[in-house]
VEXNULO-820717 format. One record per residue (C-alpha): x, y, z; residue in one letter. Coordinates in nm, 3 decimals. Example, Ala and Ser with C-alpha at 12.3 -4.5 7.8 and 13.67 -1.06 7.14 Angstrom:
2
R        xx        yy        zz   rest
R     1.230    -0.450     0.780      A
R     1.367    -0.106     0.714      S
***
This chain:
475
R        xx        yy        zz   rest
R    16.273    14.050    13.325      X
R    16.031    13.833    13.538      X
R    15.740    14.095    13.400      X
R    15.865    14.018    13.041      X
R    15.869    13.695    13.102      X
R    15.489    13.649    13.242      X
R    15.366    13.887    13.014      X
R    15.497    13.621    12.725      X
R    15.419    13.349    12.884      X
R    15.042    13.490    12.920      X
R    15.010    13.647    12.564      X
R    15.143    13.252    12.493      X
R    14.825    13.089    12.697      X
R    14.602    13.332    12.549      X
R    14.722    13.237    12.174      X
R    14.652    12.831    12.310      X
R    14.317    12.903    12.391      X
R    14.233    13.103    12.082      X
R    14.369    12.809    11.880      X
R    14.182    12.596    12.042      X
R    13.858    12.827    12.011      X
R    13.916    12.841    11.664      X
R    13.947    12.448    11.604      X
R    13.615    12.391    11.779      X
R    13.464    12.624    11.568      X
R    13.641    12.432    11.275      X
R    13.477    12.143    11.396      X
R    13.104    12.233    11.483      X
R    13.079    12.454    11.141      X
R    13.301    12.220    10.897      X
R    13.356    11.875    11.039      X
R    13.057    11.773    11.145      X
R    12.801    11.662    10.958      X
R    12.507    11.915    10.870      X
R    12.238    11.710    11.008      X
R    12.471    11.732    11.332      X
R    12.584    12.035    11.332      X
R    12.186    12.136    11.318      X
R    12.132    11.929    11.556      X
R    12.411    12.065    11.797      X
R    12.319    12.439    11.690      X
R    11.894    12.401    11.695      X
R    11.819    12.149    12.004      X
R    11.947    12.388    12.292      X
R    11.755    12.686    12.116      X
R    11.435    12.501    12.048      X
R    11.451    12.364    12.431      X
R    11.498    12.751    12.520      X
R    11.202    12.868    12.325      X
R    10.974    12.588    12.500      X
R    11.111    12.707    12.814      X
R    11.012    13.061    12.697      X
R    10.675    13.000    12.589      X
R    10.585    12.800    12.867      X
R    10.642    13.100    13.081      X
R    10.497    13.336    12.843      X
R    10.189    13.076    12.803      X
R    10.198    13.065    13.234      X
R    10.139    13.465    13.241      X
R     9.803    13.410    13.105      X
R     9.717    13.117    13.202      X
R     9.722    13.262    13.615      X
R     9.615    13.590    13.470      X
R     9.363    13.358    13.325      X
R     9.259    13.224    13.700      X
R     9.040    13.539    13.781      X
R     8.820    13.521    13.481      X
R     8.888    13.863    13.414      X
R     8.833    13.914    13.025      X
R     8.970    14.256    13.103      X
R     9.352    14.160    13.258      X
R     9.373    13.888    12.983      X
R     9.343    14.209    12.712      X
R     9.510    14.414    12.927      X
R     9.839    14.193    12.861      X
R     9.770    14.101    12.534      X
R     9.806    14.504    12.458      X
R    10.046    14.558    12.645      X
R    10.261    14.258    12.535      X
R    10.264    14.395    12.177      X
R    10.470    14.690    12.324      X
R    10.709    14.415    12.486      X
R    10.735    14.244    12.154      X
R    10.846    14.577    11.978      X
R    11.145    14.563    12.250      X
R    11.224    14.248    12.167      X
R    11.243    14.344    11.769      X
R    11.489    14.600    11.824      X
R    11.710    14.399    12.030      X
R    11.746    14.202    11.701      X
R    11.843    14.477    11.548      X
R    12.209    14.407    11.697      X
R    12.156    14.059    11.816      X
R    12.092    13.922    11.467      X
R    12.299    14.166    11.248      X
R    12.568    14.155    11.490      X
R    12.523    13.795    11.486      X
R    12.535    13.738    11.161      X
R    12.831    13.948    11.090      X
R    13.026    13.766    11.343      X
R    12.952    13.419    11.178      X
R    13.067    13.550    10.833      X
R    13.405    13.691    10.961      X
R    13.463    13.371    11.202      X
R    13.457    13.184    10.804      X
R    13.688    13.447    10.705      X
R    13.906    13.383    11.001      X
R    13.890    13.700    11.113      X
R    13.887    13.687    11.523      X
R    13.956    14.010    11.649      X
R    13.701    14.179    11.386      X
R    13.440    13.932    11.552      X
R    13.528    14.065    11.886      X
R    13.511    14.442    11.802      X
R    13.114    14.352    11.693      X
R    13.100    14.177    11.965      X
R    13.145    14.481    12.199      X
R    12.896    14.742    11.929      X
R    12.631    14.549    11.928      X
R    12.602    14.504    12.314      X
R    12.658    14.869    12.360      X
R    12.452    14.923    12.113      X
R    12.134    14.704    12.185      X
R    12.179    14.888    12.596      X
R    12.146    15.236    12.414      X
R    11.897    15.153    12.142      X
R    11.707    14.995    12.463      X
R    11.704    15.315    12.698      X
R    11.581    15.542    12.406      X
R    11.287    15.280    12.395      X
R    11.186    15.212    12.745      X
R    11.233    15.659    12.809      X
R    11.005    15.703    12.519      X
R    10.706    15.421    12.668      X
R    10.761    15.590    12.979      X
R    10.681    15.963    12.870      X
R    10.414    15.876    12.622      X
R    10.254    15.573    12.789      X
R     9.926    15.742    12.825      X
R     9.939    15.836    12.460      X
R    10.063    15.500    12.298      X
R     9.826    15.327    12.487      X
R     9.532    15.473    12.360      X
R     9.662    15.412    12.002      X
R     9.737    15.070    12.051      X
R     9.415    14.988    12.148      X
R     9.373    15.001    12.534      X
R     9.041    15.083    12.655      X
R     8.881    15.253    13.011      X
R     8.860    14.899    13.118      X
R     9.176    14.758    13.049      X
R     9.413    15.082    13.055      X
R     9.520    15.090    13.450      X
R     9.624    14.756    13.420      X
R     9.809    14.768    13.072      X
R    10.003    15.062    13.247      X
R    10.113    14.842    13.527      X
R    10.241    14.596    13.349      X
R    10.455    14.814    13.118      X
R    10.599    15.033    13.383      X
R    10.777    14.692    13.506      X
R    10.834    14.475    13.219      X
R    10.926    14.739    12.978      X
R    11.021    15.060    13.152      X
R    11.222    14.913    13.400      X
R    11.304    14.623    13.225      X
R    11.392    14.713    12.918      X
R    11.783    14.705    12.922      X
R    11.791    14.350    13.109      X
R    11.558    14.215    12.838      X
R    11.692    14.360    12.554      X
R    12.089    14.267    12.669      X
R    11.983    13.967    12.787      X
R    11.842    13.842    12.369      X
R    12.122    14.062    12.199      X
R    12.372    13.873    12.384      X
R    12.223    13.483    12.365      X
R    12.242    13.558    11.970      X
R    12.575    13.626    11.968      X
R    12.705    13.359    12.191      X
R    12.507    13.136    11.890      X
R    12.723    13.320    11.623      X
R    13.009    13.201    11.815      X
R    12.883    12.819    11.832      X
R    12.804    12.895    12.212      X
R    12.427    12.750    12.096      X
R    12.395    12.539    12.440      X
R    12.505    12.824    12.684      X
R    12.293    13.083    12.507      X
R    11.993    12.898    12.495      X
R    12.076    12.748    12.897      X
R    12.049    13.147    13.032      X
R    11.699    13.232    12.859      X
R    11.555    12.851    12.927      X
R    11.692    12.950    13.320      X
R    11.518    13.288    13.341      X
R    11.208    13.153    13.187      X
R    11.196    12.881    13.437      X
R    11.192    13.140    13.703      X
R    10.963    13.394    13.557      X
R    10.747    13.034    13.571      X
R    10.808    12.996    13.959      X
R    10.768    13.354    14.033      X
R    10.393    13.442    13.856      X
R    10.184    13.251    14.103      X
R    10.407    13.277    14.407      X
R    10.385    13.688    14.353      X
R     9.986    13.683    14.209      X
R     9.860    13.510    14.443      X
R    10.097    13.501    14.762      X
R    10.287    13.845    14.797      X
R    10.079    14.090    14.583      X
R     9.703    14.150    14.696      X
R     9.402    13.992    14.490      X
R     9.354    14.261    14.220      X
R     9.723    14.312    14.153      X
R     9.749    14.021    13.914      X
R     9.921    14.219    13.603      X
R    10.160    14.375    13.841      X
R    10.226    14.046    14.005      X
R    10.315    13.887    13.672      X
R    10.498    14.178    13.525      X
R    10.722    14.193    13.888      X
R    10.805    13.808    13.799      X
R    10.872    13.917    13.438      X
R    11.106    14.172    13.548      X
R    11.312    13.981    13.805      X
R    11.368    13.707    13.603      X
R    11.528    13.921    13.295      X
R    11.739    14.071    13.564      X
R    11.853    13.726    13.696      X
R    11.937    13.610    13.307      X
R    12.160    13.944    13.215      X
R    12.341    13.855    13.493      X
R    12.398    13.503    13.388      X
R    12.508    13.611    13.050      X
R    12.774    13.886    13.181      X
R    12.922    13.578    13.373      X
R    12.922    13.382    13.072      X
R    13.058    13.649    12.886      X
R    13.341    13.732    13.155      X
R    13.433    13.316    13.178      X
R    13.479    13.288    12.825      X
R    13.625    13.597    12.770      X
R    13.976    13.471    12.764      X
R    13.952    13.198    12.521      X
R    13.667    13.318    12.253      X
R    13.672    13.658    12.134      X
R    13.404    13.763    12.320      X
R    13.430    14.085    12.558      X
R    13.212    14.325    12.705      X
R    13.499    14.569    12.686      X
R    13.413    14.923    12.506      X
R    13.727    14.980    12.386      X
R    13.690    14.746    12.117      X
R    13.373    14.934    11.957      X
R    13.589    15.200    11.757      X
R    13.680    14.859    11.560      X
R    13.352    14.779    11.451      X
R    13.252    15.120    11.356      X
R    13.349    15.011    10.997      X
R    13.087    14.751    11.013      X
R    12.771    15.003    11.142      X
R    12.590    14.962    10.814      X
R    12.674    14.604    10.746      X
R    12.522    14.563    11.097      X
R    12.204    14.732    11.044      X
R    12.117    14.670    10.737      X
R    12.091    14.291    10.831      X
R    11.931    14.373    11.180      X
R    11.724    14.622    11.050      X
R    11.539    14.439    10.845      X
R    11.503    14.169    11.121      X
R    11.415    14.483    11.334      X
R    11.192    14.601    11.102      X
R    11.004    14.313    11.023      X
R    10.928    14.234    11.337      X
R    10.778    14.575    11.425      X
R    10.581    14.585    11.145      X
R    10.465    14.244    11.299      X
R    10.393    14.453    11.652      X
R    10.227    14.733    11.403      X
R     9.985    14.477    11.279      X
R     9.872    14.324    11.593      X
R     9.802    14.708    11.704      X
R     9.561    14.734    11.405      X
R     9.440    14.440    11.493      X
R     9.357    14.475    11.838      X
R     9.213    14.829    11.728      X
R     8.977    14.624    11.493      X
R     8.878    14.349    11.731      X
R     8.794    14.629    12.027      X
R     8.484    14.716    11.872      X
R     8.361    14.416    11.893      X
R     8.410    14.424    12.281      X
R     8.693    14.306    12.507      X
R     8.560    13.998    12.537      X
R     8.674    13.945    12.160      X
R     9.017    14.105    12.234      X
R     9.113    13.877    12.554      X
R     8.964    13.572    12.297      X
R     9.210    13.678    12.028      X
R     9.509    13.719    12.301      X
R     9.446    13.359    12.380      X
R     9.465    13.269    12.065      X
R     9.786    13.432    12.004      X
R     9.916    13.277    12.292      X
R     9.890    12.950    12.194      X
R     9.988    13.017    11.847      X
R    10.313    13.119    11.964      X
R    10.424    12.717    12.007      X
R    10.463    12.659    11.637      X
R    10.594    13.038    11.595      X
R    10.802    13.000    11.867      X
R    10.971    12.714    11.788      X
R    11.004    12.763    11.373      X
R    11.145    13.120    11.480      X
R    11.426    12.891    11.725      X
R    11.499    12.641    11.396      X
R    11.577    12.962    11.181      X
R    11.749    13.101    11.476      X
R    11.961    12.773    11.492      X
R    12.036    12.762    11.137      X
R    12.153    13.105    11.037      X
R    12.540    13.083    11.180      X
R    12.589    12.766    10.994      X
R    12.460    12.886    10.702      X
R    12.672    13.270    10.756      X
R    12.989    13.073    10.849      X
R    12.889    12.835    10.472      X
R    12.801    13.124    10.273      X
R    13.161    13.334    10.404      X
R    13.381    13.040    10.354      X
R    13.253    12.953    10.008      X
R    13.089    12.585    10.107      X
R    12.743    12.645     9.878      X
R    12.627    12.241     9.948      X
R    12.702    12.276    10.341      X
R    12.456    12.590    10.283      X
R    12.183    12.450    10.101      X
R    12.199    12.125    10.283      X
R    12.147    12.333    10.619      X
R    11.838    12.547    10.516      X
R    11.649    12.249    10.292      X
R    11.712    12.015    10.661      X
R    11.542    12.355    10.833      X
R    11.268    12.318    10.612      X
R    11.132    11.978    10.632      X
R    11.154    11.999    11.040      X
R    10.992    12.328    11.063      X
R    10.775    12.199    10.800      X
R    10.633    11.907    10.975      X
R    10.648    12.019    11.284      X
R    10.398    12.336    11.197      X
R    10.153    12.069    11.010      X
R    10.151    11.892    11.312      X
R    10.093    12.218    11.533      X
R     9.770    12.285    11.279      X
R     9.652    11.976    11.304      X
R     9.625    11.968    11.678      X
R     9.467    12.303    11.693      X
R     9.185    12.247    11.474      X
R     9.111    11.942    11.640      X
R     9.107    12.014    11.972      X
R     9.024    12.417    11.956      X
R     8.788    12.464    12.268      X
R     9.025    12.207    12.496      X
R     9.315    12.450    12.453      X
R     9.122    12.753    12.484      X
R     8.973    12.657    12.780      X
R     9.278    12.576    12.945      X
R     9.385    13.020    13.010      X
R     8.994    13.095    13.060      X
R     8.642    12.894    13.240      X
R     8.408    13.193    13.083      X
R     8.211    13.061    12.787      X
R     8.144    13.330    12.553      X
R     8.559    13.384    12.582      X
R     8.629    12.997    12.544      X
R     8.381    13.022    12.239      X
R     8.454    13.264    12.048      X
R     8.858    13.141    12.127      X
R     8.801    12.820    11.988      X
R     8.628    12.968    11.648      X
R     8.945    13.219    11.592      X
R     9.262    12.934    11.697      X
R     9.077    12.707    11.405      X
R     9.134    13.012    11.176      X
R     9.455    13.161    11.245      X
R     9.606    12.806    11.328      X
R     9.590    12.719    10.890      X
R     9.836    13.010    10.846      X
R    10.125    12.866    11.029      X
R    10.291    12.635    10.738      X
R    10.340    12.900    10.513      X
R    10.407    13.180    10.776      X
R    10.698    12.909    10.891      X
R    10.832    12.899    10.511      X
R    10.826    13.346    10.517      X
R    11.050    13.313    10.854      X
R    11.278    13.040    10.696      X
R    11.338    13.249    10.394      X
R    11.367    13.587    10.553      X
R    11.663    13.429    10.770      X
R    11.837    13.285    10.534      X
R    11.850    13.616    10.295      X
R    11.988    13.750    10.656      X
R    12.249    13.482    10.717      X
R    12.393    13.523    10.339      X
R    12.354    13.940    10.447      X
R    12.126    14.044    10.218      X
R    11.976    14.287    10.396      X
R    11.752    14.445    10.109      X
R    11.545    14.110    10.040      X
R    11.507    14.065    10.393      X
R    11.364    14.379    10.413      X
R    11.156    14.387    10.122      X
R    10.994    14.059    10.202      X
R    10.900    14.214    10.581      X
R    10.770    14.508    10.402      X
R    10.525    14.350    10.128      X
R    10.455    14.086    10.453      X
R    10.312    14.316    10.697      X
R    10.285    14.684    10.565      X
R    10.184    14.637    10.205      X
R     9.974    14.296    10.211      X
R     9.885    14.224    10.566      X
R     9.767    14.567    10.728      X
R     9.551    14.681    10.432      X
R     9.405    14.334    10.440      X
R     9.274    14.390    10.789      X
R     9.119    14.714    10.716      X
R     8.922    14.557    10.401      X
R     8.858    14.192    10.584      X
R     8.669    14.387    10.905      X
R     8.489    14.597    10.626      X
R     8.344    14.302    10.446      X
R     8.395    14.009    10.667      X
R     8.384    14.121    11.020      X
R     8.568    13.917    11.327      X
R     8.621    13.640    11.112      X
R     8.718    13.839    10.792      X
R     9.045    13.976    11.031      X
R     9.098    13.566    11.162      X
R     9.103    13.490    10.827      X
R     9.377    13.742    10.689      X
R     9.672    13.612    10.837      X
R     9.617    13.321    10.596      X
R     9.594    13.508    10.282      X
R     9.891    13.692    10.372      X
R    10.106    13.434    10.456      X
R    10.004    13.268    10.106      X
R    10.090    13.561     9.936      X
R    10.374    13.623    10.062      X
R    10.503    13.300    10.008      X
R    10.453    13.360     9.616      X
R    10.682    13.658     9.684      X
R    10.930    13.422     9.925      X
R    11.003    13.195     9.657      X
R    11.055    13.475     9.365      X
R    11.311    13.691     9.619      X
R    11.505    13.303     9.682      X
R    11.519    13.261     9.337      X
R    11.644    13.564     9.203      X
R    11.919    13.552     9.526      X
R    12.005    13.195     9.403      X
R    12.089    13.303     9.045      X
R    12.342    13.587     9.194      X
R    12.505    13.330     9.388      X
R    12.555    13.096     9.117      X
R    12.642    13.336     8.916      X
R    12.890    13.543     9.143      X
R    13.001    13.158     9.215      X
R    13.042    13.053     8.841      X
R    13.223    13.421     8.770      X
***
């Protein structure tokens, strides 16, 4: 009787709390005005992604401290391995994400919680096939990616940690801050990865140039890497476990049989995410195979450059990352103004903020440069390429906004198509012909054109999406 009793009087408590889940959901995606619901969703991330890129901005800047052209290209290679990681951990972060957002609209809890659970498990599988595969074939896919005798040893040291090891922790660690946003968790997702990039922050010079001998720089910094993605999973499993009882959250497996009904809904949101952004990693390969024959000196330039790039890519990707479970949860409970409103605000700050990004870097090209190297021909040639690659920004800004949003209304296709004519169809052969008939400053130059181009695309894809909206809406 007493067992009855407390089982009722639990299932009762747990009911409360989902209630009261579900009315602060109400309120942050509904009540609140879109300007502050933004503003509630975007500020944590945004803080998170300068937290991020300061970190990823401090491993070359120490790397940076021993003048070594040949470490700085070193990471810069192997970095674009990293990224790849990171892609496919969007391949359930975002399309689980996104899925979730659309069914909390619906109202549908317990369908958001059996995601919830298939998208972790799957993002820790999808994760271990990755990190086995970099470990068997290092020697191989570094040779293809553009590693050379010089920089090889140390591009293998840094992977073996940060990607081989660390692959699951990383990988969990991004699938699982997305989906704590698609449950309007925005502050708590964005406090774990701003936390472990504070550390990987205090860690890279304490290990390079304290614990680690002089010559073990990469290892050093890849160490710190490591460590600190272990240190955020951790954080985000005791998030997960807190809040377990009163969102529907879980890290349960049982619940993935309930999601299997969603597999291709899933993937064909996060794969073009996915895919998109490994096309991205495919380019920079191409790239990097391109610069190398101009010398490594020219490569370790062009990972600078990069580097510092990543501020307005960084935070424009942490605006569209902000915006899309407003704009799911709009588009699933039928609210087309709350939708529009939401992306056009998205715009104009990304919009401005990018300008201002381009602005700064033409300006002051060498200052910034010099700031992760002291050797001249480096700083030089640096300061040549970030006045470039710095006027592609804008538009590349406007390409993530749209590709987003097509993934927050889940349509997968568009997304996809506009990755595809982005990277493989416009950007790569662009490369090829630019170092043919340009040289260094033909390739600088191509992420420009590209971005312009596919802009022209952007806007046709939005308006032909539009028109089944209204349409499907008007019907």
């Amino acid at each position: 009787m007493a067992e009855s009793f407390n089982n009722k009087t639990s299932k009762h408590g747990y009911m409360q709390r989902q209630a009261s889940q579900m009315k602060d959901e109400k309120k942050l995606f509904e009540d609140m005005s879109v300007g502050k619901s933004l503003a509630t969703l975007i500020i944590p991330t945004v803080i998170s992604q300068i937290l991020t890129l300061i970190y990823t901005l401090a491993d070359t800047y120490f790397i940076g401290k021993t003048d070594d052209p040949y470490k700085i290209a070193a990471v810069s290679v192997a970095n674009v391995l990293f990224f790849i990681m990171i892609a496919l951990s969007n391949l359930f972060g975002i399309g689980g994400g996104t899925l979730i957002s659309g069914l909390l609209g619906k109202g549908e809890q317990e369908n958001a919680r059996n995601v919830c659970a298939f998208s972790i498990y799957g993002a820790a599988l999808i994760s271990l096939i990755y990190s086995a595969i970099c470990l068997i074939f290092m020697k191989f896919i570094l040779g293809i990616i553009g590693a050379g005798e010089n920089t090889f040893q140390y591009a293998r040291s840094y992977l073996n940690l940060a990607v081989c090891a660390g692959g699951i922790p990383t990988s969990l660690s991004l699938t699982m801050s997305h989906l704590l946003r698609s449950f309007g968790h925005s502050r708590l997702a964005s406090l774990g990865l701003g936390l472990g990039a504070v550390l990987n922050t205090i860690l890279d010079p304490v290990f390079m140039f304290k614990v680690f001998q002089p010559g073990m720089e990469v290892t050093a910094t890849a160490f710190a890497t490591f460590l600190s993605n272990v240190a955020t999973l951790i954080y985000f499993i005791s998030i997960f476990l807190i809040l377990r009882k009163s969102a529907p959250l879980t890290l349960n497996p049982k619940f993935i049989p309930g999601a299997l009904r969603y597999t291709l809904r899933i993937l064909s949101v996060g794969f073009s995410s996915a895919l998109g952004s490994v096309l991205s990693c495919i380019s920079n390969i191409v790239m990097n195979k391109l610069i190398f024959s101009y010398g490594d000196i020219s490569l370790a330039a062009m990972g600078i450059v990069r580097k510092i790039n990543l501020l307005p890519m960084n935070i424009g990707n942490a605006l569209c990352h902000g915006m899309m479970p407003l704009a799911a949860y709009s588009y699933s409970s039928g609210n087309s103004e709350r939708l529009k409103k939401s992306v056009r605000y998205t715009a104009v700050c990304g919009l401005l903020f990018t300008l201002i990004c381009t602005a700064v870097f033409f300006t002051l090209p060498t200052t910034l440069v010099s700031l992760f190297v002291k050797q001249q021909e480096t700083v030089s040639l640096g300061a040549l390429l970030l006045k470039i690659t710095c006027l592609a920004m804008p538009p590349m800004f406007l390409n993530f906004l749209t590709g987003y949003t097509f993934q927050a209304l889940g349509k997968g296709k568009e997304a996809l198509l506009l990755g595809i004519c982005r990277q493989a169809v416009i950007n790569i052969p662009l490369l090829y012909l630019a170092k043919i008939f340009f040289g260094l400053t033909g390739i600088a130059f191509t992420q420009l054109i590209t971005e312009l181009l596919t802009l022209v695309i952007s806007f046709l894809l939005s308006f032909m999406v539009y028109r089944k909206i209204k349409a499907k809406t008007n019907g």
